[in-house]
C-alpha positions as CSV (number, residue, x, y, z in Angstrom):
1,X,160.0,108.9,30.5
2,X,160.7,112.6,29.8
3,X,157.1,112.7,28.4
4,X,155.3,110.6,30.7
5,X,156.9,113.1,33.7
6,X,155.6,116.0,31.6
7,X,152.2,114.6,31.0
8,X,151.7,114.2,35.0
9,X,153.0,117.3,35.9
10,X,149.9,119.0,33.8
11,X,147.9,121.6,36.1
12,X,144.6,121.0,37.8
13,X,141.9,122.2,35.4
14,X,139.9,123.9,38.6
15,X,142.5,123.7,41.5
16,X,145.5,125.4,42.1
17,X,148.2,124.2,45.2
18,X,148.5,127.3,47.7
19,X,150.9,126.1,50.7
20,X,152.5,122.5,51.2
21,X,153.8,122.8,54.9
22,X,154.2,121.2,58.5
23,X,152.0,121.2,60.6
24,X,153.0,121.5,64.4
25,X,150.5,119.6,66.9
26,X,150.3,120.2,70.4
27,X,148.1,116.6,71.0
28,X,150.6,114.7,69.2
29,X,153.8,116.2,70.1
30,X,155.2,116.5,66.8
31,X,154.3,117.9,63.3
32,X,152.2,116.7,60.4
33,X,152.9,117.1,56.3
34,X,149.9,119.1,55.0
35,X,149.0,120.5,52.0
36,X,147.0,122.6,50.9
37,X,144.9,123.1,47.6
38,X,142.5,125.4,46.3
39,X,139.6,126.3,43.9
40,X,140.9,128.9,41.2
41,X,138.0,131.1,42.9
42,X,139.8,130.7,46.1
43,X,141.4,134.4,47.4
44,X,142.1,135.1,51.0
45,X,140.5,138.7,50.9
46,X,137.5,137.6,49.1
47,X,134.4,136.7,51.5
48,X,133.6,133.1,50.7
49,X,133.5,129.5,52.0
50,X,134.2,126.0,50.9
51,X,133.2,122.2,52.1
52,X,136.6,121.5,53.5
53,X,137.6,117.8,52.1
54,X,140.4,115.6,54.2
55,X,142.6,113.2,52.1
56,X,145.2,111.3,54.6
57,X,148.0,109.9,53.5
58,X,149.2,111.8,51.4
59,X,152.5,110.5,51.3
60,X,150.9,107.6,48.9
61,X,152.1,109.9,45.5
62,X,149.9,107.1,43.3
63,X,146.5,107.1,45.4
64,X,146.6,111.1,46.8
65,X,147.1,112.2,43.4
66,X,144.1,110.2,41.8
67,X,141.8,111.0,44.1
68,X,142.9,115.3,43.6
69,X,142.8,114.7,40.1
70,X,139.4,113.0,40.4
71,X,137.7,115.5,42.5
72,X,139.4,118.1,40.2
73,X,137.4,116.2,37.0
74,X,134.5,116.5,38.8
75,X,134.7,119.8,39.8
76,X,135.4,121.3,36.6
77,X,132.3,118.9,35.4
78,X,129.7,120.6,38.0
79,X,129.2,117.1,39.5
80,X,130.8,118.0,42.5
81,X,131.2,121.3,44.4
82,X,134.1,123.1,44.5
83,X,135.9,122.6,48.2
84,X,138.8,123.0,50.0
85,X,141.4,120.7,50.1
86,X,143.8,119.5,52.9
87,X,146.2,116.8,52.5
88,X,147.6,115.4,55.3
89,X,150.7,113.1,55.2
90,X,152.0,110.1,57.9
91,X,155.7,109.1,59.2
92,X,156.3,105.0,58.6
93,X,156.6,105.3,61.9
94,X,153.6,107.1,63.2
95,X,151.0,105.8,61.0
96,X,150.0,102.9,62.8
97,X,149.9,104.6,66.1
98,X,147.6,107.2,64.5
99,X,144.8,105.0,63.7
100,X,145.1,102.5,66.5
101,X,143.1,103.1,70.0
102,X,144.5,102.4,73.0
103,X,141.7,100.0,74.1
104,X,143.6,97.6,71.3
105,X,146.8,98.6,71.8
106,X,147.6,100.9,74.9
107,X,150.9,101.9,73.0
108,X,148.7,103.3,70.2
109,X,147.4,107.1,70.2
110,X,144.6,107.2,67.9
111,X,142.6,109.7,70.4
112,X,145.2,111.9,70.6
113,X,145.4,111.8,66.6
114,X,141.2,112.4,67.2
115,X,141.7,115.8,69.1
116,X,144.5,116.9,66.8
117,X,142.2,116.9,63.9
118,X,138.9,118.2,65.7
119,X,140.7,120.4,68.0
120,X,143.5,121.9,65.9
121,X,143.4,120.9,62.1
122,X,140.1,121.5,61.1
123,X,139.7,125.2,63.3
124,X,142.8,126.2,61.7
125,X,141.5,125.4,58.3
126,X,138.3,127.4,59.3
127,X,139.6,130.1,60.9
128,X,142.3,130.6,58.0
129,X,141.6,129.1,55.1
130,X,137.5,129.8,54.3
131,X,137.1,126.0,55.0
132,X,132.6,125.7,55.7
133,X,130.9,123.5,58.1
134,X,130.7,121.0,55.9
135,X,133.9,118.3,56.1
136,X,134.4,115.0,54.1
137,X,137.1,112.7,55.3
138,X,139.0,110.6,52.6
139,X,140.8,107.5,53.9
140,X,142.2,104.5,52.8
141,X,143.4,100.9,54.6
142,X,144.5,101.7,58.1
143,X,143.4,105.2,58.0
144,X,139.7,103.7,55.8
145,X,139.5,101.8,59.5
146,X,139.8,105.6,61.3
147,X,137.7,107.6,59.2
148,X,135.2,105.2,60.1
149,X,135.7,105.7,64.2
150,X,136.3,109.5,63.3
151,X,132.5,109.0,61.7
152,X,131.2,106.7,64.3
153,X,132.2,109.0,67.1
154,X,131.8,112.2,65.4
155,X,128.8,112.6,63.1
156,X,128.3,115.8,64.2
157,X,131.3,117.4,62.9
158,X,132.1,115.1,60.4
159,X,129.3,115.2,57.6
160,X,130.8,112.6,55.2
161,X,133.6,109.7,54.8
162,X,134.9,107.6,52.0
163,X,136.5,104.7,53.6
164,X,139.0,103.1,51.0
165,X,140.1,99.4,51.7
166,X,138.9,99.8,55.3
167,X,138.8,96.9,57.9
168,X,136.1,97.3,60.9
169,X,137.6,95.3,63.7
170,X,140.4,95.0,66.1
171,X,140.8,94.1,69.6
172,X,138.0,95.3,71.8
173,X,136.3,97.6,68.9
174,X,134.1,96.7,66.0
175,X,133.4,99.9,63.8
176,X,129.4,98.0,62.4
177,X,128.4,97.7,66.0
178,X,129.7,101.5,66.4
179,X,127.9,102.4,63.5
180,X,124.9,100.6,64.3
181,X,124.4,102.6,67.8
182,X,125.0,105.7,66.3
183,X,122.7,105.1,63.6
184,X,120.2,104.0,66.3
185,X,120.8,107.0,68.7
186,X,121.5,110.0,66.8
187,X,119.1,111.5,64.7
188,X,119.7,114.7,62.2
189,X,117.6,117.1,59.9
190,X,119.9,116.2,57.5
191,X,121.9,113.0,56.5
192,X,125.1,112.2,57.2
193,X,127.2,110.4,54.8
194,X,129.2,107.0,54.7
195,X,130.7,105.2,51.3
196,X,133.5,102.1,51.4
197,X,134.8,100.2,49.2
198,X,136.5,96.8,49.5
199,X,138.6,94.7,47.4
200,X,140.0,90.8,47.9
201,X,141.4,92.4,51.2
202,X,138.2,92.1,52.9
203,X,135.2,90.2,51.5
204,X,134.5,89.1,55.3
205,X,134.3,93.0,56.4
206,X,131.8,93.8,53.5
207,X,129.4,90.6,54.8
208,X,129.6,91.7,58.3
209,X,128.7,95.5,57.2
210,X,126.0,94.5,55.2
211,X,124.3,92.2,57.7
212,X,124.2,94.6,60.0
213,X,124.3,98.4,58.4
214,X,123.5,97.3,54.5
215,X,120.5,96.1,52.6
216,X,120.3,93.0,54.3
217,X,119.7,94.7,57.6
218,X,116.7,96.5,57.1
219,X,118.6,99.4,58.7
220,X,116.2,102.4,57.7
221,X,118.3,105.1,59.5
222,X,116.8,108.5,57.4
223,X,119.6,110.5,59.5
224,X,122.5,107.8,57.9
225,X,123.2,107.6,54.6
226,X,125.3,104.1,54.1
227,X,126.2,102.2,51.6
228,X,129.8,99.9,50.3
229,X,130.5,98.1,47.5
230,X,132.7,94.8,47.1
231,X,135.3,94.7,43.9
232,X,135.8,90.9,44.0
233,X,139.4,91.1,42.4
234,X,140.6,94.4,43.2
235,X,143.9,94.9,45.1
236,X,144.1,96.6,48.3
237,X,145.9,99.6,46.4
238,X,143.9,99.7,43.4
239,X,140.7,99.9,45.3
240,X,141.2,103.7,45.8
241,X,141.7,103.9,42.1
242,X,138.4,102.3,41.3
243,X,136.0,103.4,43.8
244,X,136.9,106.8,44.9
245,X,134.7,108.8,41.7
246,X,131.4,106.6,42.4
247,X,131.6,107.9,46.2
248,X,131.9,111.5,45.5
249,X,129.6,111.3,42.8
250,X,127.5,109.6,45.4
251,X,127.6,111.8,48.3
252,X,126.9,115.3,46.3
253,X,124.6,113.8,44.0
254,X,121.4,116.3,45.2
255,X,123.8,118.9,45.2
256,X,124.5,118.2,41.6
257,X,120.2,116.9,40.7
258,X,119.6,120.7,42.6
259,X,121.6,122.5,40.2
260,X,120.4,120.4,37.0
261,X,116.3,121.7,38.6
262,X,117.8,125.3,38.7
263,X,119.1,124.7,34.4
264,X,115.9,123.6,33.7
265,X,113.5,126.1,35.8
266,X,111.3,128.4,33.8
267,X,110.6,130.7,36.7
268,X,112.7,134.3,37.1
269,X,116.4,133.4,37.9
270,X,115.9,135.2,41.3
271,X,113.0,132.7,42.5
272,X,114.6,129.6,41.6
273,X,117.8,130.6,42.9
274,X,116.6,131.0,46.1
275,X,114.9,127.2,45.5
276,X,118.2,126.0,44.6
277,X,120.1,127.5,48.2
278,X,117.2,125.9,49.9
279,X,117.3,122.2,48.2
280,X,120.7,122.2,49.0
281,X,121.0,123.4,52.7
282,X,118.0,120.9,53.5
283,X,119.9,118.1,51.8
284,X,123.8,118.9,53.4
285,X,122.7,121.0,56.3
286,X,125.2,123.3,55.3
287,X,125.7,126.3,52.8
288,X,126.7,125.2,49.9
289,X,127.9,127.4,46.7
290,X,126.2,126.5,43.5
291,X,128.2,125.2,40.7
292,X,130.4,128.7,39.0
293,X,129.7,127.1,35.7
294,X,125.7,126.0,36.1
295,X,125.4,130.4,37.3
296,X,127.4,131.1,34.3
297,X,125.3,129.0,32.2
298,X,122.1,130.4,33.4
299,X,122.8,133.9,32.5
300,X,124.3,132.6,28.9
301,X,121.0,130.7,28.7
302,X,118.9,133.6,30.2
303,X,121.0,136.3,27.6
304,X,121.0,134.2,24.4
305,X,116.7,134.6,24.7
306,X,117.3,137.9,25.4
307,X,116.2,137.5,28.9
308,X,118.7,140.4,29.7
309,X,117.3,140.8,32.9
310,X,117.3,137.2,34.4
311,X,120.4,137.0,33.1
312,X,121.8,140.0,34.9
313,X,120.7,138.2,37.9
314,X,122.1,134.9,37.4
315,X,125.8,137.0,36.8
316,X,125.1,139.1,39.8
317,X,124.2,135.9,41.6
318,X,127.5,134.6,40.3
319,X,129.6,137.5,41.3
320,X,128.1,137.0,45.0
321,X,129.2,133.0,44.9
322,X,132.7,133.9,42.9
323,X,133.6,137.4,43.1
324,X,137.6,137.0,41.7
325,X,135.3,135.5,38.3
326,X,135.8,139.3,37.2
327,X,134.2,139.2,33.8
328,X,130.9,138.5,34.8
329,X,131.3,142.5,35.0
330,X,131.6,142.9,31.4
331,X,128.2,140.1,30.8
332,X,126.2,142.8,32.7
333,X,127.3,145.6,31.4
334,X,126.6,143.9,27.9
335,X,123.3,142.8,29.0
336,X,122.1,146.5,30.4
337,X,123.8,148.0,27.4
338,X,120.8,146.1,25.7
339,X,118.1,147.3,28.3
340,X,119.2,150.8,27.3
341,X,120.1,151.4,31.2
342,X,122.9,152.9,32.2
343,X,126.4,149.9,31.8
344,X,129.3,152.3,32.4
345,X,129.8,151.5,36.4
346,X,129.8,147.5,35.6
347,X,132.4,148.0,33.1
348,X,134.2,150.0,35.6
349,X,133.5,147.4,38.3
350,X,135.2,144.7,35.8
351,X,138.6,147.1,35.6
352,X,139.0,147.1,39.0
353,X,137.9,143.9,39.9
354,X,140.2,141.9,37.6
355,X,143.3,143.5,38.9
356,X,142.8,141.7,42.3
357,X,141.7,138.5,41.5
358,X,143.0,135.4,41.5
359,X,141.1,133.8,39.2
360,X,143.1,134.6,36.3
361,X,146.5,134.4,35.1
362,X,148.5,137.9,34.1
363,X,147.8,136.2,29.9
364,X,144.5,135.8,30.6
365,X,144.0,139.1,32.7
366,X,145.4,140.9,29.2
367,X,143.2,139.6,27.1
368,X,140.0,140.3,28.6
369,X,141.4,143.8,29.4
370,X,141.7,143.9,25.6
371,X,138.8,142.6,25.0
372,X,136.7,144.6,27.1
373,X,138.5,147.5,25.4
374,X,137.7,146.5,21.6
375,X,134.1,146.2,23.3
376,X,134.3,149.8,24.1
377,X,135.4,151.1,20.9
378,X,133.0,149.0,18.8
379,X,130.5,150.5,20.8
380,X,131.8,154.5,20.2
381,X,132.2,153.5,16.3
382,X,128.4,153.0,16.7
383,X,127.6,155.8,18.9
């Protein structure tokens, strides 16, 4: 038990927790558990931005921590980018009335809950927190069935849900027929996405969204990008489990075939960097940071063919995407030190860069210091 308490408790690989809290709302009347977690790039004074991902119920340990730990193992795998990350948790006895509309159930408050996160939740996480226009809604059973209204309603603020175990009808409201009219009625430059997943819960639910929204439709929506997927014999709980990676995977997957075009481009690291911001904000309508490791791996590339100028610009690129990632200083400086230009202010640059970020632990910090100091001396032994 000891062990298997120590194995879970491991760190993310690219994430790091930064506040777990309340959160007081005025539309509800009373305050919500939120977390919040963080890219290892994330600092406060640094200028930068992030798709801002909501996971609800985060009071289900099992199913809140698979799906952090999943879009952590994406992240650090450049499949995904890297986002910010709000959990938000429900009372036993709120939860229902959260995701319940009063047309079904005049007791419920569902549109309050609706206002609290357009109107309160997500400008707070924008306003403080570097959170981009880009937002992904993660839900799951009761909270699978509001993600979808949220997305149904909202398309223009919401750019993406993964609906977990969700159910499409209750009194007086069916989510496909909601779907459906927006579909038919709304019309962006860019899609908007929609992944569910169903188990033995809700084989019925899966027929009527395929008849209607999937292939058997004919629905050819270019604004709406929908699909789900049936696991025959999966649980209600497990279906989070199983489907969650697919989706993400799903939803970012030109964001991830963009940066794979930008690897393999011949042209100068300048010219198909600006191709890469361009694929990207066509395909999410939204700014999206390229992967820290694909702008790192360019200027390796780019440096190991002694490309030392590309490769100056893929770090310099980098720097502008992830400024705490402080060694990209000492790359330069290598790389000018073998144009014969000048390499002294980049080294300085890293010195005083690294003592503010972020990115690095106080370990890690001292041994690039060290590092970049036997550089130094190596280089006056020469000299």
């Amino acid at each position: 038990m000891l062990l298997f308490t120590q194995a879970f408790a491991q760190p993310f690989e690219r994430y790091k927790p930064l506040l777990d809290t309340l959160f007081p709302s005025t539309e509800l009347g009373y305050s919500r558990a939120l977390s919040i977690t963080v890219p290892l790039e994330y600092q406060q004074n640094v200028n930068a931005s992030f798709p801002l991902i909501l996971v609800f119920d985060k009071q289900n340990t099992r199913s809140h921590t698979h799906i952090l730990r999943t879009i952590d193992y994406l992240t650090a795998n450049e499949q995904i980018p890297s986002a910010l990350i709000l959990s938000i948790g429900s009372e036993v006895e709120n939860r229902y009335g959260e995701t319940q509309l009063s047309v079904s159930d005049p007791s419920a408050f569902g549109e309050k809950n609706e206002r609290f996160i357009f109107n309160e939740l997500m400008p707070f996480a924008r306003k403080n927190y570097k959170a981009s226009n880009f937002s992904l809604f993660i839900g799951h059973s009761r909270y699978g069935f509001f993600t979808t209204h949220l997305f149904a309603r909202n398309p223009q603020q919401c750019n993406a849900v993964i609906a977990l175990s969700p159910f499409f009808q209750q009194e007086k409201v069916n989510l496909v027929d909601s779907l459906h009219k927006t579909t038919q009625q709304t019309d962006f430059s860019e899609p908007r996405f929609y992944r569910f997943a169903v188990g033995n819960d809700y084989p019925d639910q899966f027929q009527l969204f395929e008849q209607k929204l999937g292939k058997k439709s004919g629905n050819k929506s270019t604004s709406f990008n929908l699909k789900g997927q049936i696991f025959p014999e999966a649980d209600h709980n497990a279906v989070p489990g199983i489907a969650i990676a697919p989706a993400l995977y799903e939803i970012f997957e030109a964001w991830s075939f963009a940066q794979r075009k930008f690897m393999l481009s011949k042209a100068p690291t300048a010219l198909s960097l600006d191709t890469l911001q361009r694929e990207i904000s066509k395909a999410y309508g939204s700014s999206i940071p390229p992967a820290l490791g694909i702008l790192n791996g360019k200027g390796w590339e780019a440096y190991n063919k002694q490309q030392y100028q590309q490769a100056i610009e893929a770090w310099q690129a980098l720097l502008r995407y992830y400024p705490t990632m402080s060694e990209a200083w000492l790359y330069i400086a290598d790389a000018q030190k073998n144009l014969n230009v000048p390499f002294k202010s980049a080294v300085e640059r890293f010195y005083a860069e690294i003592q503010q970020s972020s990115f690095y632990t106080t370990s890690e910090k001292e041994e690039l210091i060290e590092e970049a100091r036997e550089w130094e001396r190596s280089l006056e032994k020469k000299e």
